[in-house]
N, CA and C of each residue as an Amber inpcrd file, in Angstrom:
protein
   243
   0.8480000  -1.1770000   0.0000000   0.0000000   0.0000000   0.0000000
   0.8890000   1.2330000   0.0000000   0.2850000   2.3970000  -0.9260000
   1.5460000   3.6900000  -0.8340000   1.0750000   3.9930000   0.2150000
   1.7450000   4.9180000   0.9770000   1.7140000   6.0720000   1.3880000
   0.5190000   7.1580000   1.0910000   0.0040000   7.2540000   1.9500000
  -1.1600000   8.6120000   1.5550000  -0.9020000   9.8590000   2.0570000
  -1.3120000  10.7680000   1.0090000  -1.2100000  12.0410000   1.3740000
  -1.8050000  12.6170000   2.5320000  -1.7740000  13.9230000   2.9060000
  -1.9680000  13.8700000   4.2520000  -4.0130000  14.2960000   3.9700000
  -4.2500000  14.7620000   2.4580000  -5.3530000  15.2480000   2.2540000
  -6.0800000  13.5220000   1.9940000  -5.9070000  12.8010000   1.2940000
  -6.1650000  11.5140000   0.8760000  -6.0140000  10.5840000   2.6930000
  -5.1370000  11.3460000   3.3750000  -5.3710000  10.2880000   4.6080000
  -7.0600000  10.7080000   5.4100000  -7.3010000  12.3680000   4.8980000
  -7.8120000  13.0700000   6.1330000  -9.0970000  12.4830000   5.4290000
  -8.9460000  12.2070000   3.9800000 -10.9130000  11.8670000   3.3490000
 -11.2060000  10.5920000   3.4400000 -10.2800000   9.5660000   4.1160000
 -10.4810000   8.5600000   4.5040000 -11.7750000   8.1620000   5.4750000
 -11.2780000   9.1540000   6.1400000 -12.2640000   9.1630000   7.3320000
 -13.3890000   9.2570000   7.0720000 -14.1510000  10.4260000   5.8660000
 -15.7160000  10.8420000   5.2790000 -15.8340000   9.5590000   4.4140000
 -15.0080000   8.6130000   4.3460000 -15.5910000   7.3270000   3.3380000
 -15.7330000   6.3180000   3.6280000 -17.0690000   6.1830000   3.7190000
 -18.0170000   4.9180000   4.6460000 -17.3660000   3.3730000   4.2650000
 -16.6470000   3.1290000   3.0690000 -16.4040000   2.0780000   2.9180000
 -15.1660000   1.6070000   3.3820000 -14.1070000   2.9120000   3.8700000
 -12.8920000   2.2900000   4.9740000 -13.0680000   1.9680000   5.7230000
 -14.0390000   2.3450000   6.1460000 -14.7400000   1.2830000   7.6610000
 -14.7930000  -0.3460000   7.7670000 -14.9710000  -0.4930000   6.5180000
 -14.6360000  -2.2030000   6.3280000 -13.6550000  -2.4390000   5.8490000
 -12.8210000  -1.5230000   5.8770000 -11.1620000  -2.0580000   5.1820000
 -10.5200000  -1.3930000   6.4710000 -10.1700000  -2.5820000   7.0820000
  -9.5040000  -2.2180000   8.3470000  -8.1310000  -1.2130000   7.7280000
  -6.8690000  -2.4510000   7.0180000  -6.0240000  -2.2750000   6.8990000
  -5.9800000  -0.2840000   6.0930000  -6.6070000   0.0210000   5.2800000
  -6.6050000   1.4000000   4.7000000  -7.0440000   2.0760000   5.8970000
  -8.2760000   2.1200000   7.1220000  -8.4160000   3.0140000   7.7970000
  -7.4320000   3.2350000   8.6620000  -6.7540000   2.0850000   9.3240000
  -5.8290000   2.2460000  10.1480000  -4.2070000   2.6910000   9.4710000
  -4.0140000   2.7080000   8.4060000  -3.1380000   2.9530000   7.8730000
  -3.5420000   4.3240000   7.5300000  -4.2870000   4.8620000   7.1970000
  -4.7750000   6.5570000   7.1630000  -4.6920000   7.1500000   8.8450000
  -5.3760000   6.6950000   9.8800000  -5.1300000   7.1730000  10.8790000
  -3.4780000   7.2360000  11.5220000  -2.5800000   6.1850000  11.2810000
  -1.4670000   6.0360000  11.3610000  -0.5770000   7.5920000  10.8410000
  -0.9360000   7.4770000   9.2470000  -0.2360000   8.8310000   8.7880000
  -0.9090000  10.0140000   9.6680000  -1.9800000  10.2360000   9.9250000
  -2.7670000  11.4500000  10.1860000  -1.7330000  11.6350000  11.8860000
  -1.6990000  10.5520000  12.2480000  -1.0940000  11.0640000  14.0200000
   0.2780000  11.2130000  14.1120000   0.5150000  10.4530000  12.7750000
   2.2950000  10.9880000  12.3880000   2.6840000  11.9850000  12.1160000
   1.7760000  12.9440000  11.3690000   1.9620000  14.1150000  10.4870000
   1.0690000  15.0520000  10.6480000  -0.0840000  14.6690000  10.9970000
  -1.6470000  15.8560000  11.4250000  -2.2820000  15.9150000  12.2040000
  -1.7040000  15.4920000  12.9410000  -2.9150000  14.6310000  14.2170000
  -3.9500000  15.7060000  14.5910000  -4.1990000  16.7470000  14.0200000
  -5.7320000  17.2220000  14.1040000  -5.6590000  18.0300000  12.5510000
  -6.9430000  17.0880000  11.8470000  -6.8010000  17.4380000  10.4640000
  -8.0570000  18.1520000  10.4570000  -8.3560000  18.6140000   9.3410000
  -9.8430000  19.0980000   8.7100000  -9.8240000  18.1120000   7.5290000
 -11.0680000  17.8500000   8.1050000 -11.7330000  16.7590000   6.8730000
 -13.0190000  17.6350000   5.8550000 -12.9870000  18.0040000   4.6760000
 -13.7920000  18.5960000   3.4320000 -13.7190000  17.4930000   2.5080000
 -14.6860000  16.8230000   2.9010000 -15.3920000  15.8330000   1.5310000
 -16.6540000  16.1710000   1.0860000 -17.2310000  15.8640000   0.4200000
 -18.5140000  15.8970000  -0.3770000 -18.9130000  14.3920000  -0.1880000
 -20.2940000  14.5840000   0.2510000 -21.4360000  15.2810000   0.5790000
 -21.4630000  15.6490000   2.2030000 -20.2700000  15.6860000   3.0640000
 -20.6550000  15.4900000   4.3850000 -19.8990000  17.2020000   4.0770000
 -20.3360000  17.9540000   6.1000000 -20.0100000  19.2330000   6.3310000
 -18.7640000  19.0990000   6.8120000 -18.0110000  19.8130000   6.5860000
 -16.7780000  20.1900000   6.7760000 -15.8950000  19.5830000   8.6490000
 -14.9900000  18.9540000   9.1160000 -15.2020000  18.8610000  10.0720000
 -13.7640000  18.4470000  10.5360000 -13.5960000  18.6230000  11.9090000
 -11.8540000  18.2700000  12.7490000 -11.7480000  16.7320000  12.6000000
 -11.0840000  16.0560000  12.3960000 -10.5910000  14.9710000  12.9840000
  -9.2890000  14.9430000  14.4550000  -9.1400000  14.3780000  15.2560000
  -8.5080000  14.3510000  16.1550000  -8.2570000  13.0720000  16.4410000
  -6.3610000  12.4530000  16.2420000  -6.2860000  11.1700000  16.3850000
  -5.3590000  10.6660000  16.7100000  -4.8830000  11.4870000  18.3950000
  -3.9130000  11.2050000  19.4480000  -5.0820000  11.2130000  20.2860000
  -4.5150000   9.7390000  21.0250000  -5.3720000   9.5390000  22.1950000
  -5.0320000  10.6640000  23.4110000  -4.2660000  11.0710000  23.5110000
  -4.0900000  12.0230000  24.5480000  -4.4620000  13.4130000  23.7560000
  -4.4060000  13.7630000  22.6150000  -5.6240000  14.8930000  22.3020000
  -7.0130000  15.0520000  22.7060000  -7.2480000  13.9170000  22.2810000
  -8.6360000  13.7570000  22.2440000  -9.1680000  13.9360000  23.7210000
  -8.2710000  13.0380000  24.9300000  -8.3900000  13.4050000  26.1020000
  -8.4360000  14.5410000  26.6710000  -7.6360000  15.3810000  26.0650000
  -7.0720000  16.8250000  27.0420000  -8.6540000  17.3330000  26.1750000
  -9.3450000  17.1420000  25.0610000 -10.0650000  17.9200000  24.4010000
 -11.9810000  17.8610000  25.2480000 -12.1540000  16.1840000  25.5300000
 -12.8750000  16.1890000  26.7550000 -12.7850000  16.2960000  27.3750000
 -11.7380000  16.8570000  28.1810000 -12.0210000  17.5110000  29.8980000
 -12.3000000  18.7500000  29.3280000 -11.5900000  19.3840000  28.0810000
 -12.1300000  21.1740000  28.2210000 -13.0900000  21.1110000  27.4530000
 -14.4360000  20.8440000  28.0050000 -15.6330000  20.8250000  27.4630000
 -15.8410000  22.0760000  27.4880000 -15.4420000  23.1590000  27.7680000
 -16.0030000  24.2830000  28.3050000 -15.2580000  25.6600000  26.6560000
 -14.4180000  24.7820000  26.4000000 -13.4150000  25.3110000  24.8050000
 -13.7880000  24.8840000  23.7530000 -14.4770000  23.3340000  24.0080000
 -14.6320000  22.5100000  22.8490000 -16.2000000  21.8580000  22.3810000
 -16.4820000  21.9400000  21.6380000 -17.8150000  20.8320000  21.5740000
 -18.1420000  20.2920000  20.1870000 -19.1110000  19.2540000  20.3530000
 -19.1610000  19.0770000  19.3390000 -20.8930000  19.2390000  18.7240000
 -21.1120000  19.4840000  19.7890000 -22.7230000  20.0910000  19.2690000
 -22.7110000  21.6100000  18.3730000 -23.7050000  21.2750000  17.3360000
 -24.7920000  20.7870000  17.3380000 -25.2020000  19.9120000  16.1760000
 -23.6180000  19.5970000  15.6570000 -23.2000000  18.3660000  14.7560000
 -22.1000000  17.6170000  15.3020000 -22.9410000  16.8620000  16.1930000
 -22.3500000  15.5450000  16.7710000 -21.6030000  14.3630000  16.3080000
 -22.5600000  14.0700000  14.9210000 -22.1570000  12.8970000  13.8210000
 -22.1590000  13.5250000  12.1770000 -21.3280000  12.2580000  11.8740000
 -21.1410000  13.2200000  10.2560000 -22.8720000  12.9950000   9.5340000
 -22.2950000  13.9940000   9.3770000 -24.1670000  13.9730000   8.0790000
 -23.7790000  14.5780000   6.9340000 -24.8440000  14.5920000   6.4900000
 -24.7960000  15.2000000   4.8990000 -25.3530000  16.6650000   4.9570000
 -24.5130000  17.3770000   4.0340000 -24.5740000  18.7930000   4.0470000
 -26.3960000  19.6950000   3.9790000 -26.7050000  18.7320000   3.3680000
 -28.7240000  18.6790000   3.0050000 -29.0060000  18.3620000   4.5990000
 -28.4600000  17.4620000   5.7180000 -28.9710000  16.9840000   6.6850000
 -29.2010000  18.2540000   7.9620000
């Protein structure tokens, strides 16, 4: 498998079918915490959105609930949604 770009790692994530390809999602998250570990993900048809994918980011990011949220788009949807 090449190497993915860091834009090709981040649209991994908006594409429902890496979800069943272990080996490509985890190999996209791999680059992303090597090189981006908080990306912006812009795919079509979903809204624009952070990825975060250091476990100790993500941690320090739920305790400061008070900086961060993710309401009042919780889950990815579609830009129509």
């Amino acid at each position: 498998m090449s190497t993915p770009t860091m834009d090709d790692a981040a649209k991994v994530l908006a594409d429902p079918t890496a979800y069943a390809d272990d080996a490509r999602l985890h190999a996209a998250l791999a680059h992303l915490r090597a090189k981006q570990p908080v990306a912006g993900v812009d795919q079509k048809p979903y809204r624009p959105f952070w990825a975060v994918t250091k476990h100790a980011d993500i941690m320090a990011i739920e305790r400061a609930n008070d900086l961060f949220l993710s309401s009042p788009r919780s889950l990815l949807a579609t830009a129509q949604a």
